[in-house]
C-alpha positions in Angstrom: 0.0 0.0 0.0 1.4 3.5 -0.8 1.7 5.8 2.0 3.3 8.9 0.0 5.5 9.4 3.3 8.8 9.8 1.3 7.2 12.7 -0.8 5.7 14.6 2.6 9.1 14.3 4.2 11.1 15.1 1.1 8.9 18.6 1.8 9.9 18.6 5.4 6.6 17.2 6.4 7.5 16.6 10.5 4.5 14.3 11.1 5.3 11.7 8.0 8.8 11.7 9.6 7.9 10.8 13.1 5.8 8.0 11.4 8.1 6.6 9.0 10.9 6.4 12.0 8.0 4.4 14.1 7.8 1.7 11.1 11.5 1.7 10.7 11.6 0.8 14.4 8.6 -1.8 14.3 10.6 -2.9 11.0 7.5 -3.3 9.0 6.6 -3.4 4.6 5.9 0.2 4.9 9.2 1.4 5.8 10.8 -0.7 3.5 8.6 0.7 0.6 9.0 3.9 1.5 13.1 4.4 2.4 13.3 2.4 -1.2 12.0 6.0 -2.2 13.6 8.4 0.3 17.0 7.1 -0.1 18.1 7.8 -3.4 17.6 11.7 -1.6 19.7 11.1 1.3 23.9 11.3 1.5 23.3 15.5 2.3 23.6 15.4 5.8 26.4 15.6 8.3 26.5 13.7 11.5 27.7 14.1 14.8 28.0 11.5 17.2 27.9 12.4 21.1 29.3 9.1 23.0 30.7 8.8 26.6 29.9 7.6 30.3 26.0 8.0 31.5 25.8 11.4 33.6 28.6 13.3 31.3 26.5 15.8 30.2 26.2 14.6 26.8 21.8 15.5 26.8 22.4 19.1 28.0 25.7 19.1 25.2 23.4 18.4 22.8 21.0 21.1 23.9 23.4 23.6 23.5 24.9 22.6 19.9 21.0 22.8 18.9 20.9 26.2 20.0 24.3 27.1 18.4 23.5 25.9 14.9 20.4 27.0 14.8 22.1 30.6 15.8 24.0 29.8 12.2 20.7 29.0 10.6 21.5 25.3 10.2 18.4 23.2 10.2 19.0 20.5 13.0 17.8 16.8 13.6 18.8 15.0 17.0 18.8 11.1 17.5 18.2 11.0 21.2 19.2 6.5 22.4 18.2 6.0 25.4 17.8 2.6 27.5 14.7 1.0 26.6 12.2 0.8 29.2 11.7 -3.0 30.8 7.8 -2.1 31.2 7.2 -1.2 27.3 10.1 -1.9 25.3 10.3 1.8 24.5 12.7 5.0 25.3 12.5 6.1 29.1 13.3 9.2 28.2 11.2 11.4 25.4 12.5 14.1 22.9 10.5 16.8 24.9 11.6 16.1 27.8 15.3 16.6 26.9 15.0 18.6 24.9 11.6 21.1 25.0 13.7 24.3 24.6 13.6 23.3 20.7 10.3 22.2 20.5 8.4 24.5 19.1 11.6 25.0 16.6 10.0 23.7 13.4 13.6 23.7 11.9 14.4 21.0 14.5 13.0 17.7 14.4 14.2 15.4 17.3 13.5 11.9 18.0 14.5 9.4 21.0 14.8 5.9 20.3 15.2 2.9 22.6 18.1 0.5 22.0 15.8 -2.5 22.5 18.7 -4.8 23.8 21.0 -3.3 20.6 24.3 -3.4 21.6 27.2 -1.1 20.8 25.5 2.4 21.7 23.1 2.8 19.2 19.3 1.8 18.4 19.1 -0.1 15.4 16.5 2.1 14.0 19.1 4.9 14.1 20.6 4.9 10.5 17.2 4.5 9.6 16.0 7.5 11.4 19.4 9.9 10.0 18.0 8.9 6.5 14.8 10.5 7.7 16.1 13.3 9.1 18.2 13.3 6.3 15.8 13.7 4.1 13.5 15.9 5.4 16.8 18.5 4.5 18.8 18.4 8.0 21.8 20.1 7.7 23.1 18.4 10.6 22.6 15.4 13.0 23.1 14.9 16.1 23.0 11.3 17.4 23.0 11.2 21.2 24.4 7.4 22.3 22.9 5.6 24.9 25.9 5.9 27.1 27.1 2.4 28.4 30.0 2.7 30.4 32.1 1.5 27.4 33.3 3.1 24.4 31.0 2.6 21.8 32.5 1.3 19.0 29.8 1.8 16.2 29.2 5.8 16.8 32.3 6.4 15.5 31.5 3.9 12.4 28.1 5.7 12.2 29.4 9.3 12.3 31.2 11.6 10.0 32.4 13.8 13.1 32.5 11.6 16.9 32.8 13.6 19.9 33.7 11.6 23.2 32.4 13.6 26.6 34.6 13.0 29.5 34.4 14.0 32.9 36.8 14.3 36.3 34.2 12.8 38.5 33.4 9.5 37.1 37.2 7.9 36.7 37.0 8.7 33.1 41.0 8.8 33.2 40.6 5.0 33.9 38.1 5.0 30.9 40.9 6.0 28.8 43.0 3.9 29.2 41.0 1.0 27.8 41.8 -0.4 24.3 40.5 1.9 21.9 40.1 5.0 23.4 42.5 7.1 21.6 41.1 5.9 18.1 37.4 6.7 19.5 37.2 9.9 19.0 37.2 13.1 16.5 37.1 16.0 19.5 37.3 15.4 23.6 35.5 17.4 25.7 36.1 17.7 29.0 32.3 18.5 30.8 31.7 19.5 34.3 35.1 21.7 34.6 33.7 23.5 37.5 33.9 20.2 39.9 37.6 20.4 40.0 40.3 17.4 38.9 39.4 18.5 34.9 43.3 19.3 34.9 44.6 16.3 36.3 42.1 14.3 33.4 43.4 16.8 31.0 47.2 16.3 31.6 46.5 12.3 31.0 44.7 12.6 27.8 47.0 15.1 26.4 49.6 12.1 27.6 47.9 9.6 26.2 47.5 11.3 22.5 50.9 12.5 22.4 51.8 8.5 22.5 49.7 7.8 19.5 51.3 7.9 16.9 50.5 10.7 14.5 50.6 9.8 10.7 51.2 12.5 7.9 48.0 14.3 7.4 46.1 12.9 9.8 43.5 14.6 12.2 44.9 15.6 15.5 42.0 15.6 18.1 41.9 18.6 20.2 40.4 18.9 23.6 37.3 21.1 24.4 36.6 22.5 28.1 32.9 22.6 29.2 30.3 23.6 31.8 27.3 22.5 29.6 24.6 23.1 32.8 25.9 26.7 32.1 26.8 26.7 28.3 30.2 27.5 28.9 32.6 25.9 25.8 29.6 25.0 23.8 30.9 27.7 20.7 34.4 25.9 21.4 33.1 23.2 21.0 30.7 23.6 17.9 33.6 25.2 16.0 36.0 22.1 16.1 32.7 19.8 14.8 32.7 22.3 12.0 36.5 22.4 11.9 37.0 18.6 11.6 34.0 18.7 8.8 36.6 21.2 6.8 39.5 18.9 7.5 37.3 15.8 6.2 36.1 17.6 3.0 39.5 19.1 2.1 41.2 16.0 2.6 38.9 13.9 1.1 38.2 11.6 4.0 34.4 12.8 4.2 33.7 10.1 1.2 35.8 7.5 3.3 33.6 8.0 6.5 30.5 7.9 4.5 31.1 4.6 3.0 32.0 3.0 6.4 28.4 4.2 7.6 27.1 2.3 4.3 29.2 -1.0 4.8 27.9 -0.4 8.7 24.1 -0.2 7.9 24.4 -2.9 4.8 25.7 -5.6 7.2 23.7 -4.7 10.1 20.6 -5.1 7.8 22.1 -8.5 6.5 22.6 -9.7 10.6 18.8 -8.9 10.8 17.9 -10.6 7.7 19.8 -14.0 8.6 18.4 -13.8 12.0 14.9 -13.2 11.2 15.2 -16.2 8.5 16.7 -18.9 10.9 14.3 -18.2 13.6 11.5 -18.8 10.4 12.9 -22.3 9.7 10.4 -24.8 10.2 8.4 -22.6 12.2 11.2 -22.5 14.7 11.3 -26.3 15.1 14.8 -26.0 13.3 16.1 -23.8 15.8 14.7 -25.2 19.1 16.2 -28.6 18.1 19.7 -27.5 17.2 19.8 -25.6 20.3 19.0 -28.6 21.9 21.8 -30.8 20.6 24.1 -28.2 21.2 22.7 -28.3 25.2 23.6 -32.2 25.0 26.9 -31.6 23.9 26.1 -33.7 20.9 27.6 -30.7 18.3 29.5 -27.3 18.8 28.6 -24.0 18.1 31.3 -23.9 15.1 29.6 -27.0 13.1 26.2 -26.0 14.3 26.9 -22.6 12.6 27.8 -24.3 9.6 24.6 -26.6 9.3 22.6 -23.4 9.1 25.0 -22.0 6.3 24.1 -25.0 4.4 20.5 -25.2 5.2 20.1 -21.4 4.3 21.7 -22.3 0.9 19.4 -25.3 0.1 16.1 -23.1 1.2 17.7 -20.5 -0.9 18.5 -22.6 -4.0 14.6 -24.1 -3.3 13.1 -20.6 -3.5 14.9 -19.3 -6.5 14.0 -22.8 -8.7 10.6 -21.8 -7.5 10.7 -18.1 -8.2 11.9 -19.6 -12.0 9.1 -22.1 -12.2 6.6 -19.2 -11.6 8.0 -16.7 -14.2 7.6 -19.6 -16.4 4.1 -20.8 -15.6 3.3 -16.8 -15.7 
């Protein structure tokens, strides 16, 4: 059935966005109609990603980047993750309530999404929502991670520009010295300055990044200071995004980041598709009884894997003779 959401939201229509980002998330045949129409429009957009340790600040960050850009006249959408409820499967926090200053901002359009036991930061609706966003002519993203503890790998897979909020109070300086860290991030910032120890976590980053090593033309991250509950640093902070954005365009590595995003969102939609199909197998009978052998010892996980490969093959093979067997019938 045609919907005509792509058109609306290729018009900036706010209402067919919110809706097509609700079938995205409930994965159904009307958002895979209609993004088979919006994306050929998308690719415009730039995208931040705001990762680090729950309680950093990164909501009230956001906040204040939306009112900055919008200062510049950029039209904004946000990507709000946040833990998904245990009562109802959705976001515990809404885009209202984190952000109501914007509102009633028509040239914002802000959605929160729960991560519905997605790992790695992000909801897996979220590339799906940046293409809405994306669409509806959103000069910039913002996508707000859920904040796990961890670094969050896929953000910075996910993002053209990734900006990792630290703070002194919550041991990030042990943080940051987990595998990974220094290859995180685009721009540090350094939130809740005012609570004292910010130098101390300053001196071991700037430690830590002058061990990297630093390869001939490559970006060096520089580190912002903020007091986001007050605004303080959030011009600092909005000029390095736009600063890296000019490095990544001049240097060609814009294109680069963009096609990692792609190979990201192809393969995550593949992982979805192979799941979705072995749990189809015989009405789930296939499943439930390899499981079971596997419980009895009787197989490992490695062969087990390999007996679906070869069943998904044979129902494959089966389909396509009868897909054949129909065009020629018809």
């Amino acid at each position: 059935m045609k919907t005509g959401l792509a058109s609306k939201i290729l018009k900036g229509d706010a209402s067919a966005a919110a809706r097509l980002i609700s079938e995205i998330e409930d994965e159904t045949a009307v958002a895979l109609e209609e993004m088979s129409r919006l994306y050929p429009h998308t690719g415009r957009a730039y995208i931040v990603g705001i990762t680090g340790s729950p309680g950093a600040g990164k909501s009230t960050l956001t906040n204040n980047l939306i009112g900055f850009f919008r200062e510049k006249k950029m039209m904004v959408g946000v990507v709000a993750v946040d833990p998904t409820s245990a009562f109802t499967g959705g976001a515990i926090l809404g885009d209202r309530v984190r952000m109501q200053t914007h509102s009633a901002d028509k040239d914002v359009f802000i959605r929160s999404l729960a991560t519905r036991g997605w790992v790695g930061g992000l909801a897996k609706a979220a590339l799906g929502a940046v293409h809405v966003m994306d669409g509806m002519g959103k000069e910039i993203i913002l996508v707000e991670t859920v904040g796990s503890g961890q670094i969050e790998i896929d953000i910075t897979r996910a993002a053209d520009t990734t900006v990792l909020v630290l703070t002194p109070i919550a041991g990030d300086e042990i943080q940051m010295m987990k595998a990974g860290i220094l290859e995180t991030a685009d721009v540090f910032v350094i939130n809740k300055v005012d609570k004292g120890g910010a130098d101390l976590l300053r001196a071991h980053l700037e430690l830590m990044l002058s061990m990297k090593p630093q390869l001939p033309g490559e970006w060096p991250p520089d580190i912002v200071l903020t007091e986001a509950i007050y605004g303080k640093g959030t011009e600092e902070l909005a000029v390095e995004i736009l600063r890296h954005r000019e490095f990544l365009v001049n240097s060609d590595g814009l294109e680069q980041r963009q096609r990692e995003r792609i190979k990201l969102e192809l393969m995550e939609t593949v992982e979805g598709y192979l799941k979705d199909f072995i749990h189809e197998i015989d009405q789930g009978d296939y499943l439930k009884k390899l499981v079971a052998t596997l419980a009895q010892g009787k197989t490992n996980p490695q062969s087990a894997a390999r007996e679906i490969t070869a069943r998904l093959g044979r129902d494959l093979s089966r389909l396509q003779s009868s897909d054949r067997a129909n065009r020629k019938a018809s």
